[in-house]
C-alpha positions as CSV (number, residue, x, y, z in Angstrom):
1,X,25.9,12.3,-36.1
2,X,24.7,15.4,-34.6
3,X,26.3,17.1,-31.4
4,X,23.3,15.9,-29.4
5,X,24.0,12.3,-30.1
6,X,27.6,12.1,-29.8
7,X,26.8,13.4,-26.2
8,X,24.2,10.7,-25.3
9,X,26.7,8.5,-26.5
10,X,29.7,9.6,-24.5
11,X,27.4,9.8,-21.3
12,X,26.6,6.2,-22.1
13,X,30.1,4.6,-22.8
14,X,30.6,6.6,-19.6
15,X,28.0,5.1,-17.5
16,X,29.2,1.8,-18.8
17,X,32.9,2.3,-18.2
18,X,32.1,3.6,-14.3
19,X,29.9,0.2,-14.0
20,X,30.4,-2.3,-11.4
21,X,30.4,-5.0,-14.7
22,X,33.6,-3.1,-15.8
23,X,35.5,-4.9,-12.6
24,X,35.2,-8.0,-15.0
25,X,38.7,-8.3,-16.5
26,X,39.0,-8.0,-20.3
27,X,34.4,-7.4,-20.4
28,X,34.0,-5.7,-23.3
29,X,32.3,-2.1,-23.0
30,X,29.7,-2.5,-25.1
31,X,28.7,-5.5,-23.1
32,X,28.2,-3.6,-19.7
33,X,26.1,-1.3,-21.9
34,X,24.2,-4.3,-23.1
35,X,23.6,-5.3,-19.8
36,X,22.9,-2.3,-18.2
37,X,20.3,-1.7,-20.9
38,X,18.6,-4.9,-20.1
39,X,18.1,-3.4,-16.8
40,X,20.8,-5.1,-14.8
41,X,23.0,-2.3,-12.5
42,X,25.3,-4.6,-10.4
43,X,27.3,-7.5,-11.0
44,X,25.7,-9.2,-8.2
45,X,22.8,-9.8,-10.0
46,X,24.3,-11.9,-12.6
47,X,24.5,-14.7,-9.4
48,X,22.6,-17.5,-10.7
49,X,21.3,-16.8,-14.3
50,X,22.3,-18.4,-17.5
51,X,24.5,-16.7,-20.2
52,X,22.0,-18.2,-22.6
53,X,19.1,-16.3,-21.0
54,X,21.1,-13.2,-20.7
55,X,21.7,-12.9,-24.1
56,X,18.1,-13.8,-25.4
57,X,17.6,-10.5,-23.4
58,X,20.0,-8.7,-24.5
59,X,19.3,-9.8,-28.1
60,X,15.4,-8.2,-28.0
61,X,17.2,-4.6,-27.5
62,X,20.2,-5.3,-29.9
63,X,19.8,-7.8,-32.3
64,X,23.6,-7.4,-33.5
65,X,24.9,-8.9,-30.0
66,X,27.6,-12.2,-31.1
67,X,29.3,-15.2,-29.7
68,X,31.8,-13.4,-28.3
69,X,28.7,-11.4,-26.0
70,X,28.1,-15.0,-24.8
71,X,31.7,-15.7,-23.8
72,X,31.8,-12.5,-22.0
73,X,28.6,-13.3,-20.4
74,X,29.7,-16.4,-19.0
75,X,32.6,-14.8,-17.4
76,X,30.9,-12.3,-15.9
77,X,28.3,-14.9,-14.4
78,X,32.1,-17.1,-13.3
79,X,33.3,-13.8,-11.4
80,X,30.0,-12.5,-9.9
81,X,29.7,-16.6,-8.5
82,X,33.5,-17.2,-7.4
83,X,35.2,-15.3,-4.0
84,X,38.3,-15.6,-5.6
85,X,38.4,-16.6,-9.3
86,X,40.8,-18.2,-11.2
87,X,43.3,-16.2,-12.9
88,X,43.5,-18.5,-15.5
89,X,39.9,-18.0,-16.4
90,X,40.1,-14.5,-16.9
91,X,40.2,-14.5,-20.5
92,X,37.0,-14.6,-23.2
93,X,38.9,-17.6,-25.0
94,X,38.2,-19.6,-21.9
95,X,34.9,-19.3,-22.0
96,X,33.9,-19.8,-26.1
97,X,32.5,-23.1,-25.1
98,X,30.5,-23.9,-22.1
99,X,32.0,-24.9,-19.1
């Protein structure tokens, strides 16, 4: 990897870390960089959409994304919906199958 692309890759892991997903306890980094990708800047606009649909979208850029990209979608989508979320509910196990 040259110099060039180890910095485009720091300033990305960067961007993602400073993201507004990254106030999603235990949301791993490389899904805020998925999501960002897929053109989404705030975890607002999660509000409303479908882990499902997410992923299809995030899939078209990186094909590699897993289950465990769904599980952390879903619990983004749970703490961009709820005021006050369950602390209970802050973990990917929670959300491996659909609630």
């Amino acid at each position: 990897m040259s110099e060039a692309d180890r910095e485009k890759a720091a300033k990305r892991r960067l961007e993602a870390v400073t993201s507004s997903f990254m106030r999603v306890p235990r949301l791993p980094v490389d899904v805020a960089r998925d999501l960002l990708d897929a053109g989404y800047g705030h975890l607002d606009q999660l509000s409303g959409r479908s882990a499902e649909s997410l992923l299809a979208e995030i899939k078209k850029r990186n094909p590699e994304a897993t289950a465990t990209h769904l599980a952390a979608l879903r619990l983004a989508i749970y703490v961009a919906e709820t005021p006050s979320p369950d602390p209970k509910l802050l973990f990917l196990d929670c959300w491996q199958q659909v609630k």
